[in-house]
C-alpha positions as a Markdown table, in Angstrom:
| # | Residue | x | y | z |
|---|---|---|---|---|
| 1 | Unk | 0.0 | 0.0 | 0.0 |
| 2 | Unk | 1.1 | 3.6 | -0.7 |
| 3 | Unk | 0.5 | 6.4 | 1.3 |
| 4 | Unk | -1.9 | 7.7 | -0.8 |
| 5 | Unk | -4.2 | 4.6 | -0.5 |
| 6 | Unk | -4.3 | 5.0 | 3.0 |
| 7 | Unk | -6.0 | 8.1 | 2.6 |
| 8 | Unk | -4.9 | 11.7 | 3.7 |
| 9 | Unk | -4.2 | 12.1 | 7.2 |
| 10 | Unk | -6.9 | 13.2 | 9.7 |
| 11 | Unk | -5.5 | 16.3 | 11.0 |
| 12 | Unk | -5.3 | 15.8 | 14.6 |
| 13 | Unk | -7.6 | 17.7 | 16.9 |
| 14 | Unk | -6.4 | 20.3 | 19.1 |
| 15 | Unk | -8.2 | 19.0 | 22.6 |
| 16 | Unk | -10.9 | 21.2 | 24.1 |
| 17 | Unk | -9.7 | 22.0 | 26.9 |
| 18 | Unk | -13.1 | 22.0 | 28.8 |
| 19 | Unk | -13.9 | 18.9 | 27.2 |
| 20 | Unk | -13.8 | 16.3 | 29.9 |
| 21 | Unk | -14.2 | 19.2 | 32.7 |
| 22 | Unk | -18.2 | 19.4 | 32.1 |
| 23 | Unk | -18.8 | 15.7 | 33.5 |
| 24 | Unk | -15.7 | 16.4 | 36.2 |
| 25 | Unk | -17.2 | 19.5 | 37.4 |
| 26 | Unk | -20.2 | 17.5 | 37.8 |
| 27 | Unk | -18.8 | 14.6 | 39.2 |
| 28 | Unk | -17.3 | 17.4 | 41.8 |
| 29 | Unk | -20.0 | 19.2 | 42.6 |
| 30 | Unk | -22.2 | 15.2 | 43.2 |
| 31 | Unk | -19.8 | 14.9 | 45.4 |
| 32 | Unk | -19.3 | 18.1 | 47.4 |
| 33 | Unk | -23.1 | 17.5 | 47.6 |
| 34 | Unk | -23.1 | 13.9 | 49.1 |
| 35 | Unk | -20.3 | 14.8 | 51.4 |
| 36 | Unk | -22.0 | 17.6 | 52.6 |
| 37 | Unk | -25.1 | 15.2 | 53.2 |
| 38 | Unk | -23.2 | 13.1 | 54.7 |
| 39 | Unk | -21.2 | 15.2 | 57.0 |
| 40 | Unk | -24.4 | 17.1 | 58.1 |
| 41 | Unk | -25.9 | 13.9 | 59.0 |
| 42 | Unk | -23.2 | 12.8 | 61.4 |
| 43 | Unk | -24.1 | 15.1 | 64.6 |
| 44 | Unk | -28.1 | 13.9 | 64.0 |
| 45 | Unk | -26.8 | 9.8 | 64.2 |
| 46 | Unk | -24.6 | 10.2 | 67.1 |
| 47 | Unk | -27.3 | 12.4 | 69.3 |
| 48 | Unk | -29.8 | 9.4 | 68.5 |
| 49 | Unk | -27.2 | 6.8 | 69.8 |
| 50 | Unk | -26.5 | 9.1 | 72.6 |
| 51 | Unk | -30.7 | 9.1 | 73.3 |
| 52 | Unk | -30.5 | 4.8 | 72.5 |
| 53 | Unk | -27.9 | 4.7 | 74.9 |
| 54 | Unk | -29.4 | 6.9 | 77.6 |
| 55 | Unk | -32.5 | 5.0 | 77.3 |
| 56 | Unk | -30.3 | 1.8 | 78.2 |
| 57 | Unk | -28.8 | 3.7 | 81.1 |
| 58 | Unk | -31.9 | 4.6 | 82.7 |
| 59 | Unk | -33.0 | 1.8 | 82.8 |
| 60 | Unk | -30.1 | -0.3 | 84.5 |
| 61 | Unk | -30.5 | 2.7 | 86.6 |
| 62 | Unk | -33.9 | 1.7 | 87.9 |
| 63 | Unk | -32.4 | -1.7 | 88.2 |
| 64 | Unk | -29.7 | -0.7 | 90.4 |
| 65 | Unk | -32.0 | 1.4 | 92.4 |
| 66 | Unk | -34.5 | -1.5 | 93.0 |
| 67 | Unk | -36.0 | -2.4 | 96.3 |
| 68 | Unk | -34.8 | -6.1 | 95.8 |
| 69 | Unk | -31.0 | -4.7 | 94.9 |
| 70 | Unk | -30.7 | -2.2 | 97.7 |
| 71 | Unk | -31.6 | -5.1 | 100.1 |
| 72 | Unk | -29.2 | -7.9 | 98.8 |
| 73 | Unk | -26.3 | -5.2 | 98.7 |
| 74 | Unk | -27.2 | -4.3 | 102.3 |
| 75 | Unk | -26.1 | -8.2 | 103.1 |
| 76 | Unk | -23.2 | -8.1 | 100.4 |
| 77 | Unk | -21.1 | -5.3 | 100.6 |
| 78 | Unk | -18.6 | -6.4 | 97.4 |
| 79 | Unk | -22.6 | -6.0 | 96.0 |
| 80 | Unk | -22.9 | -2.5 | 97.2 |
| 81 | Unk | -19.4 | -1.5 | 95.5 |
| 82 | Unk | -20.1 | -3.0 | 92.0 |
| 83 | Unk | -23.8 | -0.9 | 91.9 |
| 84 | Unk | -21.8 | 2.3 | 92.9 |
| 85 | Unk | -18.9 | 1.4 | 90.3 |
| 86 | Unk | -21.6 | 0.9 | 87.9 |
| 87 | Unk | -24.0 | 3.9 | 88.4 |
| 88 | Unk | -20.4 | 5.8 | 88.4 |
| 89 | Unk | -20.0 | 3.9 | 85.1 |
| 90 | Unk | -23.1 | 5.3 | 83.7 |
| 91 | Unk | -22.7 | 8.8 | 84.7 |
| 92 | Unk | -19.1 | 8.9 | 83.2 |
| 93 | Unk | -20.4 | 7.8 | 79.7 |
| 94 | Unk | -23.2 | 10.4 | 80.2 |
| 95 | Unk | -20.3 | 12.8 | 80.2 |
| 96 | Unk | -18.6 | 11.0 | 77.9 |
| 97 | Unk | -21.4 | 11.4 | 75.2 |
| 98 | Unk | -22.4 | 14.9 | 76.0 |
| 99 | Unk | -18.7 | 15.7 | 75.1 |
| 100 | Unk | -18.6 | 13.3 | 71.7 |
| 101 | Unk | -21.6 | 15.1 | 70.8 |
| 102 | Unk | -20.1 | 18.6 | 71.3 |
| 103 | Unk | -16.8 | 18.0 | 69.9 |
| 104 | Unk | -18.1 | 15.8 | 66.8 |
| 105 | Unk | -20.4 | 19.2 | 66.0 |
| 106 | Unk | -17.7 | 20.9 | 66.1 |
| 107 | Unk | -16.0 | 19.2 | 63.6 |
| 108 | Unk | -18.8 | 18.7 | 61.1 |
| 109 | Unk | -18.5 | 22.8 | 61.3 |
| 110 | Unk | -15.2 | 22.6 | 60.1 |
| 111 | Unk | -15.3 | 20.3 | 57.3 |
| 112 | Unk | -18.8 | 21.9 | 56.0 |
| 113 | Unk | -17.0 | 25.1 | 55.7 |
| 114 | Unk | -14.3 | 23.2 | 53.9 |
| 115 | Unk | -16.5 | 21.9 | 51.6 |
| 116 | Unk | -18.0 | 25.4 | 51.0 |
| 117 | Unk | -14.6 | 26.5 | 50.2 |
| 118 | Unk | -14.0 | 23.3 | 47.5 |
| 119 | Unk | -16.9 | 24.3 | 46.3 |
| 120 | Unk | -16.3 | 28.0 | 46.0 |
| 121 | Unk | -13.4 | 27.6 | 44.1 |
| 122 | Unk | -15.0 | 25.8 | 41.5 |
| 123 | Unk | -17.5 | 28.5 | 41.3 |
């Protein structure tokens, strides 16, 4: 074959340089928007499995505070320790939440306002 059976070469195309950037600016922004979902959602899920847990609490709370308990640690006094350990247990994971709660709003502050700025300098 000759070169002139091959046909004339196709120029080649100078490359839009937007081309692929419509479906990536896209992709971006489907992102920033389902991390921004997701992000926003996190402070919501941990406060309801704070509540779930509280819920738990209170109610080996009224256990440890039952007529029948308060009797048998009266005769047992390693009894009496472990339902103070316990309730102490409790109240220091009460704390313990209220501070995961704070803390983890915090940071979902943070990294929404650095998604706002990925997103802003796409805009």
């Amino acid at each position: 074959m000759t070169p002139r059976s091959k046909g004339a070469p196709k120029p080649v195309a100078e490359p839009d340089e937007r081309a692929g950037r419509v479906s990536d600016d896209a992709a971006v922004s489907d992102l920033l928007d389902r991390l921004t979902d997701g992000v926003s959602a996190l402070p919501a899920a941990l406060e309801q499995a704070e509540k779930d847990r509280r819920v738990r609490a209170e109610a080996t709370r009224e256990l440890l505070a039952s007529p029948e308990l308060k009797r048998m640690a009266g005769q047992a006094p390693d009894l009496r320790q472990k339902i103070t350990s316990a309730r102490k247990e409790e109240d220091r994971k009460d704390a313990a939440g209220e501070r995961a709660i704070a803390e983890l709003r915090d940071a979902a502050e943070e990294w929404l306002g650095a998604l706002k700025s990925l997103r802003d300098l796409g805009a």
